[in-house]
C-alpha positions in Angstrom: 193.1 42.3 70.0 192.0 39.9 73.1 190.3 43.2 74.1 188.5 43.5 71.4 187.2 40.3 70.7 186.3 40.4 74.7 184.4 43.4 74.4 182.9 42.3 70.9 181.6 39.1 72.5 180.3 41.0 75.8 177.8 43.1 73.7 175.9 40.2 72.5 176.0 38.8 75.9 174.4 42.2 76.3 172.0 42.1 73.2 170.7 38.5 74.5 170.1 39.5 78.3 168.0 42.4 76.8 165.8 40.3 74.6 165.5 37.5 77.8 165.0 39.9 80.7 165.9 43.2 80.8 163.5 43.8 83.7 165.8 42.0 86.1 169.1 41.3 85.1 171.3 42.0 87.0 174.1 40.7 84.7 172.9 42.6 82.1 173.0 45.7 84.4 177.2 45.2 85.2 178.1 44.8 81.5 176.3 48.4 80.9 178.2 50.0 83.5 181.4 48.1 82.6 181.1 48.8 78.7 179.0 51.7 78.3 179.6 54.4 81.9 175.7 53.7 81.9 174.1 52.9 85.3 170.8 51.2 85.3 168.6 50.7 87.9 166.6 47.2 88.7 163.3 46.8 86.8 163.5 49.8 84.4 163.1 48.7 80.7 163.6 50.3 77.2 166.8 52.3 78.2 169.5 49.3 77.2 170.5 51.2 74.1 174.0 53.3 73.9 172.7 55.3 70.8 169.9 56.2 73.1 171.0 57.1 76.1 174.9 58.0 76.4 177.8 57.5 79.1 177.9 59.3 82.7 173.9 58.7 82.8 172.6 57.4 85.8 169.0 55.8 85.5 167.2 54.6 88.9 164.8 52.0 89.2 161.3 50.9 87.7 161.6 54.0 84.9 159.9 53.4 81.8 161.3 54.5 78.1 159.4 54.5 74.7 161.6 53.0 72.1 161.8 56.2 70.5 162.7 58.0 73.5 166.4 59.8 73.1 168.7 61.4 75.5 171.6 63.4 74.3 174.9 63.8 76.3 176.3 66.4 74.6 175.8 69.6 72.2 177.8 70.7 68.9 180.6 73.2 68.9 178.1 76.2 68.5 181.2 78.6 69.6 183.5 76.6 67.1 184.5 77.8 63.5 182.2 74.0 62.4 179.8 72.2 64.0 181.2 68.7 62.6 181.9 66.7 65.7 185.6 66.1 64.1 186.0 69.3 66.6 184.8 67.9 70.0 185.2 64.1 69.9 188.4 62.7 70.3 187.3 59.0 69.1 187.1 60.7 65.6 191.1 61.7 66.0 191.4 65.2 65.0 191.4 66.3 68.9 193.9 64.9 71.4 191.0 65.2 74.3 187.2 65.7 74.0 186.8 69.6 74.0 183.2 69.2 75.0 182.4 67.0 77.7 179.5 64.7 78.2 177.0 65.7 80.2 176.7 63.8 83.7 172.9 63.3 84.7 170.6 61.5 87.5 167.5 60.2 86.6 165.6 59.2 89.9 163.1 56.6 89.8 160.0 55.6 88.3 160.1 58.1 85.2 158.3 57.8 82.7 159.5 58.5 79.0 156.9 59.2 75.9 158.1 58.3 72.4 159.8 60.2 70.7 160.8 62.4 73.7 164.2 64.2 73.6 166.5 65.5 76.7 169.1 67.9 75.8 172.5 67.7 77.3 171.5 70.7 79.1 169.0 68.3 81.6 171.1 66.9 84.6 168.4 65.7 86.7 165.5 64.3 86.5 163.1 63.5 89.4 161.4 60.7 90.7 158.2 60.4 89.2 158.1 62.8 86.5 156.4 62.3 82.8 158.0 63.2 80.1 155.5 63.6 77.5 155.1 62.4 74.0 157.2 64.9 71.7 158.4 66.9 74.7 162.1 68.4 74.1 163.2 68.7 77.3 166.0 71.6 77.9 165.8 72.5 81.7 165.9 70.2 85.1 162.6 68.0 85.7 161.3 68.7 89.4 160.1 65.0 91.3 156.4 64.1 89.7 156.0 66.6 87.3 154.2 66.6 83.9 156.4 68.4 81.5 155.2 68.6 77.7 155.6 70.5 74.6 159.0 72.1 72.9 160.7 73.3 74.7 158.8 71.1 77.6 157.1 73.0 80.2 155.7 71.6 83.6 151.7 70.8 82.7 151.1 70.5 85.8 152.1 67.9 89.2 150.9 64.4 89.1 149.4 64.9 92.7 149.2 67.8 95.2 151.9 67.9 97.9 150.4 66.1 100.3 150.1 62.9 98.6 153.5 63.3 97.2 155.3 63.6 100.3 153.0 60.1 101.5 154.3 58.4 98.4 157.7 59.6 99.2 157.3 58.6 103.0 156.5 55.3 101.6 159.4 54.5 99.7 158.3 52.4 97.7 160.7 52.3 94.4 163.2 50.4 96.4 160.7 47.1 97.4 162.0 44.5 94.9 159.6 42.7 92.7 158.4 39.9 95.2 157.9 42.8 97.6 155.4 45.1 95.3 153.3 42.2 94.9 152.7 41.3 98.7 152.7 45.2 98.7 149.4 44.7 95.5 148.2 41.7 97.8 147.6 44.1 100.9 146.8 47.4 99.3 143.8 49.5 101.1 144.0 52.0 98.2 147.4 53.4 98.3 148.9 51.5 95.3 146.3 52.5 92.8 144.8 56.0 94.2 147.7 57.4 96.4 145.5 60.3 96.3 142.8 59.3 98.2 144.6 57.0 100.9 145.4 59.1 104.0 148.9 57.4 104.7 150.0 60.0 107.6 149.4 57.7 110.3 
């Protein structure tokens, strides 16, 4: 019972860091991992939602989600006589043990996730980057800054050409905290807002 009530009162804990700042709690980011197996990276937003994204996801940091933006962990029994979760999930108590596990996936950083854009439990990684379009059902492995639309989602094409990608990747960037992208703004020659036509090889 003292369980209960702890975990009941953690959630709106949980509820109230997400309205105050979900940006940068880190608080907020220990109670997801703790109740939910969710691990969210610093400075991503709009993924603090358990119906939305499930357990064993791992989300890094500065990724964007649409509020309508759903991930799935796991399929229905497709091989089983129903498809009424009564015959994979064990929190409904007809099964002793899950019989179809969650998916575990990695999201890598800075991805970006249109409304009402779905990722099936067949997706286990996702790469730094990427764009997942408006309406894009995702059902195959996102490749770093790629442009995947449409259903099922294809690969539109690369947010930049290699070069510039491996410049952006050189620089690291993601894992500057806050305080650190805005000296980062302060002193930009052109990098920051046209990686593309910044020659950062030097």
């Amino acid at each position: 019972m003292i369980n209960k009530i702890n975990t009941i009162f953690l959630k709106v804990i949980c509820r109230i860091l997400i309205k105050k700042n979900q940006f940068e709690s880190c608080v907020l980011r220990r109670l997801y991992i703790k109740l939910y197996d969710i691990d969210i990276g610093m400075y991503s937003y709009g993924c603090f939602d358990p119906k939305r994204v499930p357990a064993k996801t791992k989300i890094g940091r500065y990724c964007s989600f649409a509020p309508t933006a759903y991930i799935f962990g796991r399929n229905h029994g497709v091989n089983f006589v129903s498809l009424h979760p009564y015959l994979y999930n064990s929190a409904l108590g007809l099964v002793k043990q899950d019989t179809i596990a969650i998916t575990s996936r990695v999201i890598e950083d800075d991805v970006w996730f249109g409304h009402n854009s779905v990722i099936s439990p067949a997706v286990k990684f996702i790469g730094r980057g990427a764009i997942i379009a408006a309406g894009a059902v995702v059902t195959s492995d996102v490749p770093r800054y790629a442009i995947v639309a449409g259903a099922p989602a294809k690969i539109i094409k690369y947010r930049f050409e290699p070069r510039v990608i491996k410049n952006i990747e050189k620089s690291k960037w993601w894992l500057r905290t806050k305080s650190e992208l805005q000296k980062m703004i302060k002193l930009d020659s052109g990098f920051i807002f046209s990686p593309g036509g910044v020659d950062e090889t030097n």
